[in-house]
N, C-alpha and C positions, 0 to 999 in steps of 0.2 A: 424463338430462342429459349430454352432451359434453362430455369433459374432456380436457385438454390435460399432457402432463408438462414438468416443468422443464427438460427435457433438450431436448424436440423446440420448448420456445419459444426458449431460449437459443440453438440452432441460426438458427431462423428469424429472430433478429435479431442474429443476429452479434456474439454477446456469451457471455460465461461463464456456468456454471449460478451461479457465485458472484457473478454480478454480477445474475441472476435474484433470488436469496436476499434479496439485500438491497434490492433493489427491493420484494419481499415485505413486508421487513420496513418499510418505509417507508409502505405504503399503508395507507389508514383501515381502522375494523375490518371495516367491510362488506364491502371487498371480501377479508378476510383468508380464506387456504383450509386446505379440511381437510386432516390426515395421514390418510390408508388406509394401514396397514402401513409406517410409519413415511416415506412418502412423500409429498408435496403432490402432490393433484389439483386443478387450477388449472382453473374454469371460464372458459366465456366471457368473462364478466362481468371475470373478476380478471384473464385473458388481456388483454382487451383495457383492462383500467388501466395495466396493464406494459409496452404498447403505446404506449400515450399518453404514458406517461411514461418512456421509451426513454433519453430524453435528463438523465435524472433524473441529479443524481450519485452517484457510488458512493464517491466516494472521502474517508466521513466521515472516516477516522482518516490521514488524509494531510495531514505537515507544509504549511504554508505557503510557499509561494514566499521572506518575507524570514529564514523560517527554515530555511529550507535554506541558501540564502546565507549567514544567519549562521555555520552550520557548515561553510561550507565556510572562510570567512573562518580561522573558528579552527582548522582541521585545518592552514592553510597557517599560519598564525601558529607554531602546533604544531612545523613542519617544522622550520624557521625556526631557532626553539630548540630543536630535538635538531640541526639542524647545527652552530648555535653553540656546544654542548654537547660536542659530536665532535670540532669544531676544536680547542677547549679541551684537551681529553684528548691530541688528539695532540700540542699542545704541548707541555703538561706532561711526555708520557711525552717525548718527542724531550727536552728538559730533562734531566729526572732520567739516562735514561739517559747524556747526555754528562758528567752533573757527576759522577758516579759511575765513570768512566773515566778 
C-alpha cells in the first residue's frame, strides 16, 4: 500500500506539517493513521480526507474576533492610565520640588 508523509502532503497543499497534524487530529477514526517509527504514514484513503477537508479550520485555540478587540480596547484603556499616572508624578515631583526651594 502507498503511502504518503506529512511533509510531502503539507508541501503539496501549501500549508504547515502543523497545520497537517491537526487536520489528523480532526478526522474520524477510520481514517486515523499509523506511526512507523514514531512517524505518520498517511495512506491514500487518509491523504485524500486532508484533501477534502483542506479548508478545514486550524485555528481551534484562536481567540475570537470580539475578543481580541476587547483586549485591545483594554491595553488602550491601560495606556491611558499609566499616562495619567505619569502626568501625576510629574506634577507632584515639579510640586514638591519647588516647595522645598
Amino acid at each position: 500500500m502507498a503511502t504518503i508523509s506529512v511533509k510531502k502532503l503539507s508541501e503539496e497543499l501549501g500549508i504547515s506539517k502543523q497545520a497537517v497534524h491537526k487536520r489528523i487530529e480532526q478526522l474520524p477514526d477510520r481514517f486515523q493513521p499509523k506511526k512507523v517509527d514514531g512517524i505518520y504514514e498517511l495512506t491514500a484513503e487518509t491523504a485524500d480526507a486532508i484533501r477534502k477537508n483542506k479548508k478545514a479550520s486550524t485555528t481551534v485555540n484562536q481567540p475570537s474576533v470580539d475578543a481580541v478587540d476587547a483586549l485591545k480596547m483594554q491595553i488602550n484603556e491601560l495606556k491611558e492610565e499609566k499616562k495619567d499616572s505619569t502626568d501625576n508624578l510629574t506634577s507632584f515631583n515639579f510640586y514638591w520640588t519647588n516647595s522645598n526651594n
